[in-house]
VOZAZA-909295 format. One record per atom (N, C-alpha, C): residue in three letters; x, y, z. Coordinates in steps of 0.05 Angstrom, whole numbers, plus 5000, padded with zeros to 4 digits. Example, Ala and Ser with C-alpha at 12.3 -4.5 7.8 and 13.67 -1.06 7.14 Angstrom:
<rs>
ala526448865156ala524649105156ala526449345156ser525749555142ser527349795143ser525850015157
</rs>
This chain:
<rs>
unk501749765000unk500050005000unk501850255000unk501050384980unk502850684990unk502550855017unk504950945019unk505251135038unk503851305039unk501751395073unk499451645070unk501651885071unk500052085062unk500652375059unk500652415095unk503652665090unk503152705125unk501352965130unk501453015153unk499053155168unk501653405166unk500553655150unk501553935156unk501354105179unk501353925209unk501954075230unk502654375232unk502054605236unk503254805238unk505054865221unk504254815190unk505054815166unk503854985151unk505155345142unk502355455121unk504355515105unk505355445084unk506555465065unk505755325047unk504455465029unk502555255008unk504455064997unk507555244990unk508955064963unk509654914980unk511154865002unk511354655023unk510854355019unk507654455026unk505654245039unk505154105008unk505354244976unk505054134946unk507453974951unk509954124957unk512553914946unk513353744960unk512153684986unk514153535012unk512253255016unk509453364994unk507953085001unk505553125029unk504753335036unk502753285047unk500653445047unk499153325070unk495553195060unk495253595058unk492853675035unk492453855032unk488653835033unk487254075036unk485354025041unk485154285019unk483854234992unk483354414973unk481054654976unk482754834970unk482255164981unk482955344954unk483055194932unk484455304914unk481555454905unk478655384903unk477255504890unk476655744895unk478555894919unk477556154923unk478656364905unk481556264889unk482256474871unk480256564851unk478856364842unk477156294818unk474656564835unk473556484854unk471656644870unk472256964871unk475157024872unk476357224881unk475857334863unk478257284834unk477757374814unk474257414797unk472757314797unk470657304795unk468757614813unk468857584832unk467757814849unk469858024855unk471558094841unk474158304852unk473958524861unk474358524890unk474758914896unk477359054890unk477759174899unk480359364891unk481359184920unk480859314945unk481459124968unk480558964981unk481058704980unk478558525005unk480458385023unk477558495048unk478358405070unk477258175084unk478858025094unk477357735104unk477357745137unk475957645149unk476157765178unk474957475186unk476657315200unk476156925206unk478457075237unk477456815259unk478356765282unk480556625273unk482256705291unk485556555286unk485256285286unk487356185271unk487455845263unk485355745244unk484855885227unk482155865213unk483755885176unk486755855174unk486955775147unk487956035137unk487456225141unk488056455132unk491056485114unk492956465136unk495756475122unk495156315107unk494355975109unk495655895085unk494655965069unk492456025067unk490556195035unk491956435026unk493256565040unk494656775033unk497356595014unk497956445021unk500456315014unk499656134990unk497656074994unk496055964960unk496256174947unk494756414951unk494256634932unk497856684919unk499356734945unk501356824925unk502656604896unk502956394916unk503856144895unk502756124870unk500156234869unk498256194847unk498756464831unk499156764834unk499056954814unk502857054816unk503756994827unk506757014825unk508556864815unk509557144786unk511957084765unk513456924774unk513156684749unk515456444761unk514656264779unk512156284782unk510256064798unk510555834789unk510555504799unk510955324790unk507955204779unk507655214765unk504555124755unk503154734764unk505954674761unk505554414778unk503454294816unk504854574828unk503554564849unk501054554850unk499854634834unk496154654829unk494854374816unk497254284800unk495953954790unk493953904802unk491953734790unk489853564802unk488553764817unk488253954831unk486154184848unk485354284836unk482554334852unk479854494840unk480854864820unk483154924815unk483255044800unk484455024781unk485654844776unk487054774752unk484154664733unk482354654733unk480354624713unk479054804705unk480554924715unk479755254701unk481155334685unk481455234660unk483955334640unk483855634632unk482055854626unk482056034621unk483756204645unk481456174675unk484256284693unk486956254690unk487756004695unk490155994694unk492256114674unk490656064647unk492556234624unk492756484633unk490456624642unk491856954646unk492356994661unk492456814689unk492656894710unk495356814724unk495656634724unk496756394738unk499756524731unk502256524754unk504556554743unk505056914723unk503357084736unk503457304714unk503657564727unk503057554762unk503857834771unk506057854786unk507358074789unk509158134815unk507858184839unk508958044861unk506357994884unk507858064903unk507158274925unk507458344950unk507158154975unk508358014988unk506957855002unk507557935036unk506357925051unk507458015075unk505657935104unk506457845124unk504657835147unk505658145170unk503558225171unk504558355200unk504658235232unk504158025231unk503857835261unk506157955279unk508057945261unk510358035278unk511458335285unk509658505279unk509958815274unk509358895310unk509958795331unk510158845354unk511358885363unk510959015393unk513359085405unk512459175433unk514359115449unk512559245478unk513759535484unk514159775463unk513560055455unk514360125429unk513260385421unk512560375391unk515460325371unk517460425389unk519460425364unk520760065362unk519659905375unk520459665370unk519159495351unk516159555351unk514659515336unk514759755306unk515359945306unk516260065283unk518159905275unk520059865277unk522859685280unk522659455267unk520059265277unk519358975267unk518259005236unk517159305235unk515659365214unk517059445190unk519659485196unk521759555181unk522359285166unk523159175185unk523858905180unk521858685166unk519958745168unk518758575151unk518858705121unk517658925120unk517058965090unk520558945081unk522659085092unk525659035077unk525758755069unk525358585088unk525658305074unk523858115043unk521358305050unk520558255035unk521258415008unk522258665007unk523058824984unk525858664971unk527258514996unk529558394988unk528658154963unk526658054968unk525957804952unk526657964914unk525858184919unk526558354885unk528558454884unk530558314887unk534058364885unk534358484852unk532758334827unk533158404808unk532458794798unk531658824814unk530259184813unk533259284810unk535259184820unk538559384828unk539159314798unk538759154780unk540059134759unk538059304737unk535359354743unk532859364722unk534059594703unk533659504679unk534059704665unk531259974661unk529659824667unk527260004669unk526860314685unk528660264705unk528360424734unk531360644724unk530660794731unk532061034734unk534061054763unk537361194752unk538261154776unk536961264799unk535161434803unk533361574823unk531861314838unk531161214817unk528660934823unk530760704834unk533260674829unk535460494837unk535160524874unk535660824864unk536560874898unk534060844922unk531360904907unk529360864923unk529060604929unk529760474916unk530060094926unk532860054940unk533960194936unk537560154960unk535460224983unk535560404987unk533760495009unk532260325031unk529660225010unk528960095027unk529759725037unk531259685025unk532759405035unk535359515046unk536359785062unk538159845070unk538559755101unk540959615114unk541859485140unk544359615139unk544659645175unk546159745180unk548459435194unk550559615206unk552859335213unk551559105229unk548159185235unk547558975265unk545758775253unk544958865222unk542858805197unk539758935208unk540459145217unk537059225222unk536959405203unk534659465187unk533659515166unk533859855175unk534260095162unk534160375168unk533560455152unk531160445130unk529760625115unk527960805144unk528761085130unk527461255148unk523461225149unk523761465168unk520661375177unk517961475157unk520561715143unk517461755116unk517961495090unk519661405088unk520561275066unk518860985088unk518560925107unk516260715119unk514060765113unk513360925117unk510161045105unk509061025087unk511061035063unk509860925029unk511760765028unk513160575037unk515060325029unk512760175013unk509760045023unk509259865013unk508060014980unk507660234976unk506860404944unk509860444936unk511260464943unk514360544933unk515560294915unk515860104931unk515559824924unk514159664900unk511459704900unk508859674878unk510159794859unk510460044854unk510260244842unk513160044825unk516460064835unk517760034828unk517259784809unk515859594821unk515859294812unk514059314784unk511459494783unk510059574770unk512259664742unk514059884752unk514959914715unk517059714714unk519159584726unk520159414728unk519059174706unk516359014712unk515558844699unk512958964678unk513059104677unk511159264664unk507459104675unk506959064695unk504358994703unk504159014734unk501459144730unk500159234763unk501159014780unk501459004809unk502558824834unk499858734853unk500258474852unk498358434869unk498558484902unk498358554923unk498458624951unk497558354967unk498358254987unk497558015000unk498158155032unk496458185051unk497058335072unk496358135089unk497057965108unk496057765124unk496757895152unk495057805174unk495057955207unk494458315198unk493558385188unk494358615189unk493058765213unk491658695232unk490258845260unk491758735277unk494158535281unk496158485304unk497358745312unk498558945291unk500359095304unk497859295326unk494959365316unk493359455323unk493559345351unk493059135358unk491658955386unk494959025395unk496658905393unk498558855411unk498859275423unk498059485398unk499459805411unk497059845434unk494459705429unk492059735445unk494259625481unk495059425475unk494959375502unk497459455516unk499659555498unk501859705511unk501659915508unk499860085506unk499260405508unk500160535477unk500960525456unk502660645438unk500160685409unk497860615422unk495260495401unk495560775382unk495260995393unk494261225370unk497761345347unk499461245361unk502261325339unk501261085321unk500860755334unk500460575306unk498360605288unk496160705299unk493760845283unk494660925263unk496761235277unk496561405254unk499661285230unk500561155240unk502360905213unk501660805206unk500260625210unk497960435182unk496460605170unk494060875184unk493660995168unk494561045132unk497561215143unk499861315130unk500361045104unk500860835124unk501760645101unk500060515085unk496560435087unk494960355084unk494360535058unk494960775071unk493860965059unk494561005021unk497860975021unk499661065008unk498960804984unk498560605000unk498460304988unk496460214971unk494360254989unk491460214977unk490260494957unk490460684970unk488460874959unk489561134939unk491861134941unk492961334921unk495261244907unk495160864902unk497460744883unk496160674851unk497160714836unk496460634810unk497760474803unk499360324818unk499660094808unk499259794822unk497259904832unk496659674838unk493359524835unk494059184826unk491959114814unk490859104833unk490258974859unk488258964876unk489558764898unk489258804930unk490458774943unk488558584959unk489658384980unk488058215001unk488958205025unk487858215039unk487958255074unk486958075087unk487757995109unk485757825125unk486157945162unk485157795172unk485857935207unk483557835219unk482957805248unk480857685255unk478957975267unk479058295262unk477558515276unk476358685246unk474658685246unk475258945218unk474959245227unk476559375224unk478159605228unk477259845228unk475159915206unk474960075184unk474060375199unk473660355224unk472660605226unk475860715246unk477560615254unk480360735257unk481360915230unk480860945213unk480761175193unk484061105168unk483960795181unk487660615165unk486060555134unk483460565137unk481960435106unk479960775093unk480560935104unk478261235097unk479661195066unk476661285054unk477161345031unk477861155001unk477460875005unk477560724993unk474660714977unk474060624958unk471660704941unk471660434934unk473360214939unk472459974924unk473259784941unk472959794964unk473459604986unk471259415003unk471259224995unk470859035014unk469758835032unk469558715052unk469658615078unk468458305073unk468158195082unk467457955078unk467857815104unk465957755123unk466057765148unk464257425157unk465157355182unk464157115191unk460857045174unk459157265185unk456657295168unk456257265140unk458057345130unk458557275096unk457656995087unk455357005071unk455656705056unk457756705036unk458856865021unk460956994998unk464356865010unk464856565002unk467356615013unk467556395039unk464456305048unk464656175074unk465355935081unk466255715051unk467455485054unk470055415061unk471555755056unk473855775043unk476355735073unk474755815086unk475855865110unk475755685129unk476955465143unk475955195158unk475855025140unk474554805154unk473754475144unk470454475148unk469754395119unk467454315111unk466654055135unk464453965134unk463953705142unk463853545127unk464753515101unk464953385075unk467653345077unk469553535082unk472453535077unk474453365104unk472953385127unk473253335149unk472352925150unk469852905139unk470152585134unk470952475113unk472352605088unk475152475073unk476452475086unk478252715094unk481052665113unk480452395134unk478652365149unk477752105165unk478051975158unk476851925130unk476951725112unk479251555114unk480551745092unk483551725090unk485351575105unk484951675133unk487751665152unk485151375165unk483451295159unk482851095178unk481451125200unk481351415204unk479951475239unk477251595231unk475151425210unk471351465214unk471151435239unk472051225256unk470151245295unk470151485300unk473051625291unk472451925313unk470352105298unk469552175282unk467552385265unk466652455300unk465152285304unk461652385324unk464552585350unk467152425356unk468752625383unk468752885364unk470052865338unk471653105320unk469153315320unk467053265310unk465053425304unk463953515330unk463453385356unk462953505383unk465653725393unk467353645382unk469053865396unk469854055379unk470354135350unk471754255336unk469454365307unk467554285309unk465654315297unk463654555306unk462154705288unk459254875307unk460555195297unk461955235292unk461855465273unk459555635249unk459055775255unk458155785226unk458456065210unk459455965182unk461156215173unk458356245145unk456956445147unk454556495126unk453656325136unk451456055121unk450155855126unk452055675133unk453455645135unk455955425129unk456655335157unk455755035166unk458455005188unk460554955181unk461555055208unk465154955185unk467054885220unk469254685215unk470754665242unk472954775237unk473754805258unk476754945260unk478354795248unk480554745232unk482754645214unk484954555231unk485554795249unk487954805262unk486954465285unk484454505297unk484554185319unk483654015298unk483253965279unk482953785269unk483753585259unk487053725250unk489353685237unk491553595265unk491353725285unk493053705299unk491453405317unk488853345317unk488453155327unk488752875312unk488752865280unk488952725270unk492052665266unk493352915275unk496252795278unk497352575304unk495952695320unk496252605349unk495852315344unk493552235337unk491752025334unk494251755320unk494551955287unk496551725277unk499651645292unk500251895313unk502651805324unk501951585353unk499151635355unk498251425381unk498651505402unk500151825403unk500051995429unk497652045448unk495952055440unk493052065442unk490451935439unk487851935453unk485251765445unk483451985452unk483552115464unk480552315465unk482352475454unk479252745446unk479953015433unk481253145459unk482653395447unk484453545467unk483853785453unk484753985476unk484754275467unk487054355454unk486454475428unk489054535406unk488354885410unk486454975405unk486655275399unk487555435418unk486855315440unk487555505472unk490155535471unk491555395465unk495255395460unk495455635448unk493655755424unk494855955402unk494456225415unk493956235437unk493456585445unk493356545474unk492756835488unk492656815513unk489656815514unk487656845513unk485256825514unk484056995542unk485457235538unk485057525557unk482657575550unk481057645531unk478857745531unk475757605540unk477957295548unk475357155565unk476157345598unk477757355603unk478557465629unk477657815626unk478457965606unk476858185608unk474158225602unk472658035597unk469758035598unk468757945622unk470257765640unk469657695663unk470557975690unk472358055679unk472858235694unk470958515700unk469458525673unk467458735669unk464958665678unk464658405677unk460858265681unk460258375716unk457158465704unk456558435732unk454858095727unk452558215744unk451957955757unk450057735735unk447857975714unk446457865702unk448657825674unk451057915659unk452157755654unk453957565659unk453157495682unk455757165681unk453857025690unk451557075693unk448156885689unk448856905657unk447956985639unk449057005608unk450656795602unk451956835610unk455556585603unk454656335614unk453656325644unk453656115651unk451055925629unk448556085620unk446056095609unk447855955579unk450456045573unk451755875545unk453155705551unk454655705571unk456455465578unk454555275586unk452355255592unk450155075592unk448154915566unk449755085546unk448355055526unk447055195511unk445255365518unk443355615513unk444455785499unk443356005484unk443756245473unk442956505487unk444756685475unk443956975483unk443757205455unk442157355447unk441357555427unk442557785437unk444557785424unk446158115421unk447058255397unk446558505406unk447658695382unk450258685371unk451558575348unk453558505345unk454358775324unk457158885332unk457459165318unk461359015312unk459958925276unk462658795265unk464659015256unk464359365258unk465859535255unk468459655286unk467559485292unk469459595330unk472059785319unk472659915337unk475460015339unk476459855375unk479259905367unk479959845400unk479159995415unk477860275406unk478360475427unk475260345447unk473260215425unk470460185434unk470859935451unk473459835453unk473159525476unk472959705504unk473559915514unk473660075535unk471260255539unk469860355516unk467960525516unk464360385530unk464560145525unk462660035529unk462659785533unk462559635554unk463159245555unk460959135537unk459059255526unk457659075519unk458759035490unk460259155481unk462259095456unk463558825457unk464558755480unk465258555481unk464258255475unk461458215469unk460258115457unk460858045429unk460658345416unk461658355390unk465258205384unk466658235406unk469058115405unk469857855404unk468257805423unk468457405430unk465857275400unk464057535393unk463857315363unk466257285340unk466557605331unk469257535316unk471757355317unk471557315347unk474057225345unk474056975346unk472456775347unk471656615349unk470956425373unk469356455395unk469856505420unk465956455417unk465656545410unk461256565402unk461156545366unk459056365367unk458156405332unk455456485342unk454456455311unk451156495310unk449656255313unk448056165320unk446655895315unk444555795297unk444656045277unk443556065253unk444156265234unk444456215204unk444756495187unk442456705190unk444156915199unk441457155211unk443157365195unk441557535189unk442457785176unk440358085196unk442758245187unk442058455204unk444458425229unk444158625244unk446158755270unk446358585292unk443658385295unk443258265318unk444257875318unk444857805340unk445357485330unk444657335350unk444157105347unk443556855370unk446256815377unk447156795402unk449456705399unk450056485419unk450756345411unk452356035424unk455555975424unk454955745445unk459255675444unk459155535428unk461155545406unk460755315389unk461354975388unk463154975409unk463654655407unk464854575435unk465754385454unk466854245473unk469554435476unk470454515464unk472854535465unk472954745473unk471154985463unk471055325473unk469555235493unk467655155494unk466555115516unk468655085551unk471254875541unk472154795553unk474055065565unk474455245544unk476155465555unk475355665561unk471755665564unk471155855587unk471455715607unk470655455607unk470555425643unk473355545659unk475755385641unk477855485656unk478555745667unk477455925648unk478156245645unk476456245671unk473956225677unk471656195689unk473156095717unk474355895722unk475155825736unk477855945755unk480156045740unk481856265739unk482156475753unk479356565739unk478856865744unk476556865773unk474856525778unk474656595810unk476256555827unk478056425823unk480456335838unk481956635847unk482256845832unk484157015841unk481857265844unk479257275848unk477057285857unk477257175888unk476756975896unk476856835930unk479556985945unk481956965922unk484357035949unk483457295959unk481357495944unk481457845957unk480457805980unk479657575986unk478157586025unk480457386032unk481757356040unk483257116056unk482357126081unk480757226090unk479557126120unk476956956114unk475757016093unk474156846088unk475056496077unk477456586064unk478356346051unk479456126067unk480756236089unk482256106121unk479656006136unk477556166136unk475856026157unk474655796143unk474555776114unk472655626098unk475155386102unk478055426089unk479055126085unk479455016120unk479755246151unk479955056168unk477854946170unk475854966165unk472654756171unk473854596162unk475954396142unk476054156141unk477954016159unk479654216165unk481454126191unk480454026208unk478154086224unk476354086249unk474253976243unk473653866214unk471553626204unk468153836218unk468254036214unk465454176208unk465254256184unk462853966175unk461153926153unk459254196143unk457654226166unk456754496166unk458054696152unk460354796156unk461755086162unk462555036128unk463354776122unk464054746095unk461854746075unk460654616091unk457254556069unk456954846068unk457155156080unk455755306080unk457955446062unk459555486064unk462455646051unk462255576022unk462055226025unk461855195995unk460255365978unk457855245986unk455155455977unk455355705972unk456255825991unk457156105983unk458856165960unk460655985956unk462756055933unk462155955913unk459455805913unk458355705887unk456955945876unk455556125886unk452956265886unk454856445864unk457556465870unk459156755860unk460856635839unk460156345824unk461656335800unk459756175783unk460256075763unk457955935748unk458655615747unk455055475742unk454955235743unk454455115724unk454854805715unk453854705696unk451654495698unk450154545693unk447354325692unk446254135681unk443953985687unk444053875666unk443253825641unk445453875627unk445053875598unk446453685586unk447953625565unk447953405554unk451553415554unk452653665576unk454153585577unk455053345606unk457753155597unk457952935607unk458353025635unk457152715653unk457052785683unk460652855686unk462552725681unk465552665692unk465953055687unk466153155661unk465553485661unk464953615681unk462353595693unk461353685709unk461853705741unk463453485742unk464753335770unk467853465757unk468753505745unk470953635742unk471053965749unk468854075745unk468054375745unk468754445774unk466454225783unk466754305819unk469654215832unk470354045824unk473153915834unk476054115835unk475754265802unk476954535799unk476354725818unk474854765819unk473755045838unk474054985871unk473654815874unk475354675904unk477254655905unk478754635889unk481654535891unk482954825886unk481655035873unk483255225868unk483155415896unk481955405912unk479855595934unk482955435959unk483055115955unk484254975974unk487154985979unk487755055944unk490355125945unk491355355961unk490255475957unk491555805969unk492355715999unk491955586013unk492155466046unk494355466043unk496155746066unk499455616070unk499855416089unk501555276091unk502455026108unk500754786087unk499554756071unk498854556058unk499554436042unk499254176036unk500554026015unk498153956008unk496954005988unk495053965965unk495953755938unk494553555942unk495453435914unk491953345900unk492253365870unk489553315856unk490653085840unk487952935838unk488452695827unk490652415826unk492252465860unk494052385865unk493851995865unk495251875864unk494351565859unk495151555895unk493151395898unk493151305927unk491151015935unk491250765945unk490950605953unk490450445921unk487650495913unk488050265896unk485950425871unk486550665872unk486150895851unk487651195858unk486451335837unk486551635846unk484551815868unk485451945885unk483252065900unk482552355890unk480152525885unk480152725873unk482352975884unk482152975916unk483553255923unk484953035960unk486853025954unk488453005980unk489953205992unk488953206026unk491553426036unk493253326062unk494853436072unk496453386084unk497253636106unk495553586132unk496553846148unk499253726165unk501253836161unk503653616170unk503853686195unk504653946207unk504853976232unk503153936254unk500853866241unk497653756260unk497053406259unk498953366232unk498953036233unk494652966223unk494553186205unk492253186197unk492153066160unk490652836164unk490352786123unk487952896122unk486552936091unk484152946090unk484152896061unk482052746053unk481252596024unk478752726024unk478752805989unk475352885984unk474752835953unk472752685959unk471652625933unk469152735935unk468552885899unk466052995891unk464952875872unk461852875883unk460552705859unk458252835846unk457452915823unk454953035814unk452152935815unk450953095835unk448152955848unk446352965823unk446752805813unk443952775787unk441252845794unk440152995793unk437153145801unk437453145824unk438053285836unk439753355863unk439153215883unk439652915883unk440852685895unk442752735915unk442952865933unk445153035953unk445952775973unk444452675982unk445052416003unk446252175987unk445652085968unk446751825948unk448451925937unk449652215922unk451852305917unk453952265939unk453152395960unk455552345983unk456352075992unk453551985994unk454251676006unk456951445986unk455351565961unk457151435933unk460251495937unk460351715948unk464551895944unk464551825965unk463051735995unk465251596020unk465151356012unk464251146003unk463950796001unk467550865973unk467051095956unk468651015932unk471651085949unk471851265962unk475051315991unk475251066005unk472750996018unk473450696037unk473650476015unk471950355995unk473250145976unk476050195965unk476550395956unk479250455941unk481450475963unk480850505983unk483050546011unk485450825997unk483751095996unk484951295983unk487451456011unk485851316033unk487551386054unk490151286060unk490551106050unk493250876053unk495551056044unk494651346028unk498251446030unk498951706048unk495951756061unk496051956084unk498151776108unk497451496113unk497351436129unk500251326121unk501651286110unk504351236097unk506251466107unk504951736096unk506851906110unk506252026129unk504651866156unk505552006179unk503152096190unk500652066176unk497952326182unk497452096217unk495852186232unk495152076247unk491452026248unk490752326241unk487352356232unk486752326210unk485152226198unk485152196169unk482452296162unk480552666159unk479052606152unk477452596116unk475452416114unk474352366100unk471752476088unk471452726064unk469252806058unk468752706032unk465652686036unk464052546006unk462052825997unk462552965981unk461353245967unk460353245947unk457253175944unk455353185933unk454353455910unk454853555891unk453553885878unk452653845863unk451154045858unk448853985835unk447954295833unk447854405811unk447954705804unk449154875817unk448054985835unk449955185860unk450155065888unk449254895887unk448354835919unk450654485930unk451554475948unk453254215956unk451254115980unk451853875981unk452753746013unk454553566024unk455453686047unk458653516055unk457353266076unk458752996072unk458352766103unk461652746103unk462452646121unk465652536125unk465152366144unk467252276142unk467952076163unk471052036172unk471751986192unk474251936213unk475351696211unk477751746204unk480551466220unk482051536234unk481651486259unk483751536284unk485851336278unk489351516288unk490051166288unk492651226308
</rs>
């Protein structure tokens, strides 16, 4: 049998993934789409990990001189013979990401910004020989690929400003035909000046450069963008007359971006793993881009890698890795009370109808929290739960996996929430020292009331018993003099939360169990029989404990109840 195609892990280099032999998931028909509907500029606006670069990296492969025409074999655009003849292999192409245009203050991120477009101007080494270009036009390209002894790029700061029209322009009489523009991240340098203070100098530079690029170049055929915010009212896009947008809502474009559920059970196919569909589609699935569901690419790929190396058997969280996922924490930080009833009302399953305003500036994440809404849909964090048109949307979590990274955030953010009382937190963990059930049963309760629960819904009981187990364990940790261990292996399993008061010669084991229709007495009864059958005490009592106590913790939406029991010894 031949050898399968490998899995392009954290791979976006189209020509790459064509020449090295692996598995590709065809995206080629958007040139065909592109060209077909052309603005002067379009902008694509998808939640990170959603394919973007490499489509950017298709596009260039596909209209840039000296393109290998081979790479397209057999894909949905090579049957397009007309395209290809005029298209294919025929412009000088700009290509560039700004991801890296950051900096923690502006002139480092100016700096990065240098450095990208020079390198990329470097790629047209042939401009120093062009006979086309005038020695004037010579020097304006010395210029901007100019390094100094350390190799940092020093084209000055007005010659940054139109680098990316200076450039076009040159390549333009150079090859005698308009340049295509490929702009990928281009709202990173935006977000990253938002949160180190420097937001209104980067404003007014992209402005400048946006400006110079897009709206007063003639030579350029038409340019593509992508980013996960759309921008347009920061004043970096004023004045464009033939621009744009193409946004999650978009049916225009909505296959293009992610994995079909068509595309998603070939690849299955393929690699042998049909059982998983029903995990893949519960966790990475539930998007919806226009009418379209579509799953994330990035866990899909990365699970099906996992899978064939045998590292793995359940789904895992891939996206949470790609960011810090702050704006679950600054929406938590803003909620009052009836929204994190809201959150909790989605992390349960349910929807909420909000005004979704897909024009934000950064300046509006501060002006108003309820913008924030609008943020966690873009970014992929909330979809719609149906194609709706107009301002307003249903909005839902889309799959197990976001789901999974509110709780934590959710969880996190009560955890450093509880330490602002530490008198409350001291009186709550000694009630287990001193085995008052009461004092705990009531503390608990209380600290339920002030974070959110999960119910029941169809998510799984072990979930649910993990939620509370977290939230105990994070409240338990904070205890100085304690040795806290979770999930530690002890007698003849794991016990959920073991501690160890050493200088009192105190153990204590607790297991939580989720009271199914609030079953509060058979939940508890269930987590002391599962400590005394499993003998979870046998490594308290190994190192030294003398009391060993025993709680069985019963919860069920907001509400607990504690029984324990004693080993003297």
């Amino acid at each position: 049998m031949p050898e399968k195609l490998k899995l392009p892990m954290g791979i976006e280099d189209f020509g790459r993934i064509r020449k090295d032999c692996f598995y590709y998931v065809d995206k080629t028909g958007l040139v065909r789409e592109l060209l077909e509907n052309i603005a002067y500029v379009n902008l694509f606006t998808r939640p990170r990990r959603f394919g973007k670069t490499l489509n950017m990296s298709m596009l260039k492969y596909f209209f840039s001189k000296g393109s290998e025409s081979a790479l397209f074999d057999g894909l949905e655009i090579s049957k397009e013979k007309k395209i290809c003849d005029e298209y294919m292999g025929k412009y000088p192409v700009i290509s560039i990401t700004l991801k890296g245009a950051t900096g923690e203050r502006f002139a480092e991120a100016k700096a990065m910004l240098r450095r990208i477009i020079g390198k990329e101007a470097m790629q047209f080494q042939c401009l120093l020989q062009s006979d086309w270009l005038t020695e004037a036009e010579h020097n304006q390209y010395r210029a901007l690929i100019a390094t100094d002894k350390t190799g940092a790029f020093t084209m000055s700061d007005e010659l940054l400003k139109d680098s990316l029209q200076t450039l076009s322009q040159l390549l333009k009489k150079h090859y005698n035909q308009s340049v295509i523009m490929l702009i990928d991240e281009y709202d990173v340098p935006l977000d990253k000046a938002y949160r180190s203070g420097y937001y209104e100098s980067m404003v007014e530079l992209l402005s400048v450069l946006f400006g110079s690029a897009f709206k007063t170049n003639d030579s350029l055929h038409f340019a593509v963008l992508t980013g996960c915010l759309r921008i347009s009212k920061e004043s970096i896009f004023t004045g464009l007359n033939n621009f744009k947008v193409y946004s999650v809502k978009d049916v225009r474009y909505r296959e293009y971006f992610g994995f079909t559920d068509t595309e998603v059970k070939q690849m299955l196919a393929y690699y042998g793993f049909g059982n998983q569909y029903d995990a893949i589609k519960e966790w990475y699935d539930g998007y919806l881009f226009g009418n379209t569901s579509i799953y994330c690419p990035w866990d899909v790929i990365n699970y099906c890698g996992d899978l064939r190396d045998g590292s793995v058997a359940e789904p895992q969280n891939y996206w949470v890795n790609t960011s810090s996922n702050d704006i679950i924490r600054t929406f938590l930080n803003q909620s009052n009370v009836a929204v994190r009833n809201e959150i909790e009302h989605l992390i349960n399953g349910g929807s909420v109808k909000k005004m979704i305003r897909q024009e934000l500036t950064y300046r509006d994440l501060d002006s108003d929290p309820n913008n924030l809404w609008s943020v966690l849909f873009t970014t992929g964090y909330l979809t719609q739960s149906s194609a709706q048109t107009g301002d307003t949307a249903e909005l839902v979590i889309p799959n197990r996996e976001v789901q999974w990274i509110f709780i934590r955030q959710i969880r996190e953010w009560f955890q450093e929430e509880t330490k602002k009382n530490r008198e409350k937190l001291e009186r709550f963990c000694r009630a287990f020292q001193e085995n008052n059930t009461e004092a705990i049963e009531d503390g608990f309760n209380a600290y339920l009331k002030k974070t959110i629960s999960i119910r029941d819904t169809n998510t799984k009981k072990e979930m649910k018993e993990n939620f509370y187990h977290g939230i105990l364990l994070g409240i338990l940790g904070n205890m100085d003099g304690w040795s806290v261990r979770s999930n530690a292996e002890s007698g003849e399993g794991y016990s959920d939360i073991s501690i160890e008061v050493e200088d009192k010669g105190i153990g204590i084991i607790i297991e939580l169990k989720y009271a199914e229709k609030a079953a509060f007495d058979e939940g508890c009864r269930k987590a002391l029989k599962q400590i005394n059958d499993k003998n979870y005490e046998e490594i308290l009592i190994d190192d030294g404990m003398k009391t060993i106590y025993k709680y069985g913790i019963a919860c069920y939406k907001k509400r607990c109840k504690v029984m324990s029991d004693v080993t003297n010894l």
